[in-house]
N, CA, C and O atoms as a DFTB+ gen file, in Angstrom:
448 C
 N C O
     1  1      98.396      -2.177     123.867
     2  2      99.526      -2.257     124.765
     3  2      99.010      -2.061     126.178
     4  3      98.273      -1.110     126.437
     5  1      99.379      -2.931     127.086
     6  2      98.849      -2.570     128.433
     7  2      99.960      -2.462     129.426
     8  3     100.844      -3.305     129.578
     9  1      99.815      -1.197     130.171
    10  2     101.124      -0.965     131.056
    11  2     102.138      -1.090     130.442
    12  3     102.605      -2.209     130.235
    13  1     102.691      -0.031     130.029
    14  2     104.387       0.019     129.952
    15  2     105.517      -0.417     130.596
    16  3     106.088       0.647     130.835
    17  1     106.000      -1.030     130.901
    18  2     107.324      -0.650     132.015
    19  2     108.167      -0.106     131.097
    20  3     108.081      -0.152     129.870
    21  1     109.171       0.529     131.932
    22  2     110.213       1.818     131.701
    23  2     111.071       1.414     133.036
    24  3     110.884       1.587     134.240
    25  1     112.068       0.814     132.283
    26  2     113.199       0.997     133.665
    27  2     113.645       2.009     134.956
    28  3     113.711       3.111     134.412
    29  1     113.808       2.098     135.647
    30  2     114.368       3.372     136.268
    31  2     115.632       3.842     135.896
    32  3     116.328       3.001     135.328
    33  1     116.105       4.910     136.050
    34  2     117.460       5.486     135.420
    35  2     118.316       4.658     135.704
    36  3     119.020       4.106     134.859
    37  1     118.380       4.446     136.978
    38  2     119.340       3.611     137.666
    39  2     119.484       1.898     137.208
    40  3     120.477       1.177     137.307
    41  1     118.693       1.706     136.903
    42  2     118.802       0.062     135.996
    43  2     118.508       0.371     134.926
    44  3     117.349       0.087     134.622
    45  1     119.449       1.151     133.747
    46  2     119.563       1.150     132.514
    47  2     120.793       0.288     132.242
    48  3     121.830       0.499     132.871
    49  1     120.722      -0.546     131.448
    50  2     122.057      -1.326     131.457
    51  2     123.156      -0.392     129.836
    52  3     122.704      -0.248     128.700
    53  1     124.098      -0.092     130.156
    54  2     124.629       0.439     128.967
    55  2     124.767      -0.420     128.111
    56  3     125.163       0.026     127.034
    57  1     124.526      -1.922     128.175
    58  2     124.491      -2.753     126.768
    59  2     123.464      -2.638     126.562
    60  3     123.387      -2.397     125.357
    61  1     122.019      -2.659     127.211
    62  2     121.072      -2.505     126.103
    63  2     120.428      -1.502     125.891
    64  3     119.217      -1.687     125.776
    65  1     121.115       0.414     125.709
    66  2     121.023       0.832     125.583
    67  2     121.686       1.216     123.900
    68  3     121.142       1.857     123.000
    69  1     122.952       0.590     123.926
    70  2     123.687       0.534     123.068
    71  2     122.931      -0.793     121.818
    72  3     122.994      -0.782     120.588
    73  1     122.361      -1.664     122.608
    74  2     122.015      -2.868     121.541
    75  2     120.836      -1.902     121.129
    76  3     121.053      -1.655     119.942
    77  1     119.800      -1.295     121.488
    78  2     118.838      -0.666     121.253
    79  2     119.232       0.049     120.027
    80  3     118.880      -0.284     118.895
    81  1     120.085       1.190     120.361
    82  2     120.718       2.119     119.201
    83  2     121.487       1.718     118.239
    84  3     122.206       2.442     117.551
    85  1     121.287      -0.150     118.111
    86  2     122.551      -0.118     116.861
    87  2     121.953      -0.749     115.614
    88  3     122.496      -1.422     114.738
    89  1     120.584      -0.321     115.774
    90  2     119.700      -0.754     114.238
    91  2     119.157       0.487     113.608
    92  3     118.622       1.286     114.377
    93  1     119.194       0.718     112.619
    94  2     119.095       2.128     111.898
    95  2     117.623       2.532     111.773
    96  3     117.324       3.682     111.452
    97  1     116.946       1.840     111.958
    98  2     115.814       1.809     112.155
    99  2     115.167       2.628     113.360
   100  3     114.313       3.509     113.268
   101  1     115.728       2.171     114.421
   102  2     115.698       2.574     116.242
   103  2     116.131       3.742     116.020
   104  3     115.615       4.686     116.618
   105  1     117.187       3.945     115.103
   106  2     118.172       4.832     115.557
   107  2     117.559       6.319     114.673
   108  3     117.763       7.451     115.111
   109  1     116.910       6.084     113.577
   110  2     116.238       7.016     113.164
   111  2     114.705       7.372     114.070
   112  3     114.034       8.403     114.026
   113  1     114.509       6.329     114.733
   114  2     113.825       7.055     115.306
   115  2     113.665       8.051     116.484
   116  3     112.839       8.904     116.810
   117  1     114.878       7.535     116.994
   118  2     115.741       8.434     118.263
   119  2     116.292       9.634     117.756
   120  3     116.250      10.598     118.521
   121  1     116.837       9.806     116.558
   122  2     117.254      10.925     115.719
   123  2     115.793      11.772     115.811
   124  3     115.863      12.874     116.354
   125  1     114.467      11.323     115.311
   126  2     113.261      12.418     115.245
   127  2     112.924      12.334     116.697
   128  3     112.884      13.526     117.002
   129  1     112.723      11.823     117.511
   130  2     112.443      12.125     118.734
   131  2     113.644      13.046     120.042
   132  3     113.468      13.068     121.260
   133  1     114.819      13.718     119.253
   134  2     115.618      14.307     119.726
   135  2     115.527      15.736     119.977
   136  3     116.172      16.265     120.882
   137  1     114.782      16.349     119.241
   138  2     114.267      17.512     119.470
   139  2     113.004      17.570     120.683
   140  3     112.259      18.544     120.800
   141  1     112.939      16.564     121.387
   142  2     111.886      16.615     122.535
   143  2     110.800      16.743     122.438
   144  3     110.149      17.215     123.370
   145  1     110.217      16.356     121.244
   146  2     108.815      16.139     120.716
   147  2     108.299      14.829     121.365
   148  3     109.072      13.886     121.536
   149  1     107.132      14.775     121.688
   150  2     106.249      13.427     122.058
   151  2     105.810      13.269     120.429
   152  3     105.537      14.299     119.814
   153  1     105.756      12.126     119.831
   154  2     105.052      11.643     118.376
   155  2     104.090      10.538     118.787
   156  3     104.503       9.646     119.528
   157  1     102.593      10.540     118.270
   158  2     101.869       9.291     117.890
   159  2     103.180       8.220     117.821
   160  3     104.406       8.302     117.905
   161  1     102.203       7.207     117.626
   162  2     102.874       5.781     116.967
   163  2     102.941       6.037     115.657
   164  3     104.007       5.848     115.072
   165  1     101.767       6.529     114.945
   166  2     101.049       6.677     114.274
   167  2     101.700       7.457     112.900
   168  3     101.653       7.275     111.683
   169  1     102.306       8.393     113.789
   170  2     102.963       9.212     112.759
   171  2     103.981       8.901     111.717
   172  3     104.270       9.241     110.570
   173  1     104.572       7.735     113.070
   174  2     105.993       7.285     112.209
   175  2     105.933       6.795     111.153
   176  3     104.843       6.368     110.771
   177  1     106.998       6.698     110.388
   178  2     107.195       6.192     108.829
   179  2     108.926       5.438     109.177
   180  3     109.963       5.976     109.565
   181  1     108.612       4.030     108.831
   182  2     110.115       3.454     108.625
   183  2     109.576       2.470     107.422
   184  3     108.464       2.087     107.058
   185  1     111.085       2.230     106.941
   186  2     110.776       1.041     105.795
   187  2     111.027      -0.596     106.109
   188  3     111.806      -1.457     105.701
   189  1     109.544      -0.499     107.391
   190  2     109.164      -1.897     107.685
   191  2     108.409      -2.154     107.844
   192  3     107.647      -1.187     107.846
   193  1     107.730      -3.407     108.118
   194  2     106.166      -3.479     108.399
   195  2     105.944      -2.839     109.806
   196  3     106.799      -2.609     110.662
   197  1     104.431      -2.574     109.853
   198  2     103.723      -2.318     111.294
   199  2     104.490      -2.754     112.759
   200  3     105.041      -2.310     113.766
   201  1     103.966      -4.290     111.866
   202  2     104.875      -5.058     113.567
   203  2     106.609      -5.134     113.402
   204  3     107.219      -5.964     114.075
   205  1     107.154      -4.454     112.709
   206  2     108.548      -4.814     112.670
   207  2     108.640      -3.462     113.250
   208  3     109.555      -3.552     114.068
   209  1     108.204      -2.309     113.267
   210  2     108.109      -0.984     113.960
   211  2     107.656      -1.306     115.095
   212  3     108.411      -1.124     116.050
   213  1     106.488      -1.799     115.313
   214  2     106.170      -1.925     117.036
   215  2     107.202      -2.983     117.697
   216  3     107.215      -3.121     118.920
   217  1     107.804      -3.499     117.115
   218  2     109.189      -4.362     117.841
   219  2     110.170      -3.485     118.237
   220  3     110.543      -3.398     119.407
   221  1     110.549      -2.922     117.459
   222  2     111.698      -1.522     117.378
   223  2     111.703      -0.506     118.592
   224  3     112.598      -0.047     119.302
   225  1     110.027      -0.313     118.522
   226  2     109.849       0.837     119.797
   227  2     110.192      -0.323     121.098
   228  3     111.135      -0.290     121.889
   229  1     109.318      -1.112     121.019
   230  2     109.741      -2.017     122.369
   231  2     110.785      -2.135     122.864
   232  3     111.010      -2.203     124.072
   233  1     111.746      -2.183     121.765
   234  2     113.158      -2.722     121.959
   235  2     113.800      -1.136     122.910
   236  3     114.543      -1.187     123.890
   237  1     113.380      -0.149     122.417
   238  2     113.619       0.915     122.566
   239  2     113.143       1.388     124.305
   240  3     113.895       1.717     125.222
   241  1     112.004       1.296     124.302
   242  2     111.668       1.253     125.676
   243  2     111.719       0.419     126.625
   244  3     111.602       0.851     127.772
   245  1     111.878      -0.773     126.431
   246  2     112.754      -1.625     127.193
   247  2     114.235      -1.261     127.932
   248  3     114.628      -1.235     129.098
   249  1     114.790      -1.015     126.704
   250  2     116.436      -0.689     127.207
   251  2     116.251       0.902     128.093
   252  3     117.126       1.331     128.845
   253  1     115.131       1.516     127.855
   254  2     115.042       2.752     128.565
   255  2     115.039       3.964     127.735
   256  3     114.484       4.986     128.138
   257  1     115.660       3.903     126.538
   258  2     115.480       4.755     125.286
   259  2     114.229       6.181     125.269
   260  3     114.355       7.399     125.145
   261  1     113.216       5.389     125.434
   262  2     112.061       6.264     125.438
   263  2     111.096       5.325     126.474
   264  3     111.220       4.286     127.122
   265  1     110.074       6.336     126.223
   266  2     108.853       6.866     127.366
   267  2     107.627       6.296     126.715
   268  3     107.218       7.151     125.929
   269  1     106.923       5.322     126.691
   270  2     105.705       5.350     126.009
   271  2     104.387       5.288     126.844
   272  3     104.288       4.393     127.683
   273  1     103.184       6.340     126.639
   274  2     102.216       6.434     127.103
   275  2     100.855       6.258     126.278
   276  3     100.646       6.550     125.100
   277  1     100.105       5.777     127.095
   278  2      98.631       5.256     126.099
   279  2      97.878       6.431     126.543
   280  3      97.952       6.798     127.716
   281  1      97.077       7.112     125.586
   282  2      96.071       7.700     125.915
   283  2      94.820       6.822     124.646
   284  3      94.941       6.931     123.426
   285  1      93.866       6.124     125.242
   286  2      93.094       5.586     124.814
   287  2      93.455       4.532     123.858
   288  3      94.344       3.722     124.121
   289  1      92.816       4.515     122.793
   290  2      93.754       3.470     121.955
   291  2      94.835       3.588     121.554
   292  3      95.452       2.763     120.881
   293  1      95.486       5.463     122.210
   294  2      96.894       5.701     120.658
   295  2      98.177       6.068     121.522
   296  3      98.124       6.555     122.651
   297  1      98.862       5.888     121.108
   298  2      99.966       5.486     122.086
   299  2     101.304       6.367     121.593
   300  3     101.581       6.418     120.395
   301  1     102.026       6.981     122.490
   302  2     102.956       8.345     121.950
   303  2     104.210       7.931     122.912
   304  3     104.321       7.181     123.882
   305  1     104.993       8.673     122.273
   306  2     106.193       8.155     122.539
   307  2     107.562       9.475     122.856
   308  3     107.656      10.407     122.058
   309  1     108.182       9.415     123.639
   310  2     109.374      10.479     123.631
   311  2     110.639       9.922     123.803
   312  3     110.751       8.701     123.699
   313  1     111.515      10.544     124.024
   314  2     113.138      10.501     123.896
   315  2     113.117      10.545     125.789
   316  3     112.644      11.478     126.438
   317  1     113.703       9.391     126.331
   318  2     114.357      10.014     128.319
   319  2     115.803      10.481     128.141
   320  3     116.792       9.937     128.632
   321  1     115.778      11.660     127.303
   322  2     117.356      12.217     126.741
   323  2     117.846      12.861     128.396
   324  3     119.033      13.126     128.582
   325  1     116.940      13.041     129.381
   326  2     117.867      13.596     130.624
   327  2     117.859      12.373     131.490
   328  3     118.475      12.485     132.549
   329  1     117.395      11.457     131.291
   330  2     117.544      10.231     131.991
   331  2     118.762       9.205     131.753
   332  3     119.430       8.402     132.404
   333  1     118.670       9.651     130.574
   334  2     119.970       9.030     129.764
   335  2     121.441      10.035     129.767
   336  3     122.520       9.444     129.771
   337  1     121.421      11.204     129.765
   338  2     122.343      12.018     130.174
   339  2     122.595      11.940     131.854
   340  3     123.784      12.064     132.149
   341  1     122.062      11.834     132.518
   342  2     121.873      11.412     134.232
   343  2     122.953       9.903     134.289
   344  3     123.878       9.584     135.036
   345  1     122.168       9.101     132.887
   346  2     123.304       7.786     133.597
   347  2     124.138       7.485     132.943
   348  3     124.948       6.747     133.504
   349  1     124.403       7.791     131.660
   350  2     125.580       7.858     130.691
   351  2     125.577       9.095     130.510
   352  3     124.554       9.447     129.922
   353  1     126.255       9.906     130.748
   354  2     126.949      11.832     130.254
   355  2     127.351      11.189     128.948
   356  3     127.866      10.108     128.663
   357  1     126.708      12.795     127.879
   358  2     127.163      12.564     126.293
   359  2     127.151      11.823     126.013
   360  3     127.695      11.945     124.916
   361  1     126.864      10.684     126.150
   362  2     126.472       9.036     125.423
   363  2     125.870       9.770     123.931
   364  3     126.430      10.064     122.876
   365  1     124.156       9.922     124.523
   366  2     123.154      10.648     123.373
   367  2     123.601      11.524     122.255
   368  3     123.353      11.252     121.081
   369  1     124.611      13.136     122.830
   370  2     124.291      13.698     121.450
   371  2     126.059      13.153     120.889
   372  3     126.526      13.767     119.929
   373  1     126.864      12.100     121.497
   374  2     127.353      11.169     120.735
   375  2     126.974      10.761     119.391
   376  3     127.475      11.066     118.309
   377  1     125.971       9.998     119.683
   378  2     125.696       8.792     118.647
   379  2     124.872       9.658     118.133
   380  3     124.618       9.234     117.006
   381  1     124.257      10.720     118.332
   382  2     123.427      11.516     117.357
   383  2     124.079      11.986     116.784
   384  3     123.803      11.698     115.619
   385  1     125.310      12.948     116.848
   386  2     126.410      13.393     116.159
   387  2     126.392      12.661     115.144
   388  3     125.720      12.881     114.136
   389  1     127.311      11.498     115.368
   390  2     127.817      10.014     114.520
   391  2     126.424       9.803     113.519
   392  3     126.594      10.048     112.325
   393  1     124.967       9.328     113.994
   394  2     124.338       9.356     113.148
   395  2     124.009      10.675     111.929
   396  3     124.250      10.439     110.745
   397  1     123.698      11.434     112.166
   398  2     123.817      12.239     111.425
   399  2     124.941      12.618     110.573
   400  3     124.657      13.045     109.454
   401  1     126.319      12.526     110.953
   402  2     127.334      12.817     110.017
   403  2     126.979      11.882     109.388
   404  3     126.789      12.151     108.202
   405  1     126.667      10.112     109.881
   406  2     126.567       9.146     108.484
   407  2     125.533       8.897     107.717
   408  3     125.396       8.135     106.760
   409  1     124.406      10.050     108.550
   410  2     123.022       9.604     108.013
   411  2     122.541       8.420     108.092
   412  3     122.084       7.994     107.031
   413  1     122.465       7.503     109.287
   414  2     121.688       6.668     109.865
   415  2     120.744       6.726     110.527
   416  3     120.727       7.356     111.584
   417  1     119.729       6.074     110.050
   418  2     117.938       5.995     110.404
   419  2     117.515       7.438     110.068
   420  3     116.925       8.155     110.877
   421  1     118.098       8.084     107.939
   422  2     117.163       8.776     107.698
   423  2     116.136       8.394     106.750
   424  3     115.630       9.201     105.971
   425  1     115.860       7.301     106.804
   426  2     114.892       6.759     106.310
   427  2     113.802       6.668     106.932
   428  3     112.976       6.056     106.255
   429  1     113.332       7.069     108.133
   430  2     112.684       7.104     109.250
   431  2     111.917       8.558     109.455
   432  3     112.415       9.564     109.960
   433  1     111.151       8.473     109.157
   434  2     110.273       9.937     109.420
   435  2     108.772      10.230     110.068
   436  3     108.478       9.355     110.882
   437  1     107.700      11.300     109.896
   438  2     106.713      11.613     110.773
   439  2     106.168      11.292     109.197
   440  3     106.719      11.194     108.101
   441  1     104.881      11.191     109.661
   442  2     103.588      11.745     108.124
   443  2     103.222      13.303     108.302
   444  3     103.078      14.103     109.226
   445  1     103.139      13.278     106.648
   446  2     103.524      14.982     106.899
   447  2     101.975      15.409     106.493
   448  3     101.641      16.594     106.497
């Protein structure tokens, strides 16, 4: 991956923040990255291929979702949960709420 872009707060669009969060996939992974942990790539576990996960994060950091940084070949990732509270208030532990009562994207986990 070379150079990230990451929107600024201020050009987060609330549709594709919302298109970001509405695949269970994304959305489990925003669920483990909610506790304010940075994770490898590496770590993650979803039930898709490689590149159907590295699409997911993209999609994710694109819309502004998360933060991704390279340190050498390995590449880590966080939640911009105050960036996103800054431009949508309660948007986040919204749909985290909602996910969790329905249990969406717990199929999505770290390697343990």
């Amino acid at each position: 991956m070379k150079d990230p872009r990451h929107p600024a707060p201020d050009a987060m669009s609330l549709t594709r923040v919302l298109a970001a969060l509405s695949d269970p996939v994304r959305l489990g992974v925003v669920r483990l990255l909610a506790d304010g942990a940075e994770l490898g790539w590496g770590e993650l576990r979803a039930p898709v291929a490689k590149s159907t996960l590295s699409h997911h994060m993209k999609v994710l950091r694109d819309a502004g979702v998360t933060r991704t940084r390279q340190e050498g070949t390995r590449c880590y990732v966080r939640l911009r949960s105050a960036d996103l509270e800054a431009r949508f208030p309660a948007l986040l532990p919204a749909i985290l709420d909602a996910a969790a009562t329905d249990d969406v994207g717990a199929d999505v986990s770290t390697a343990s």
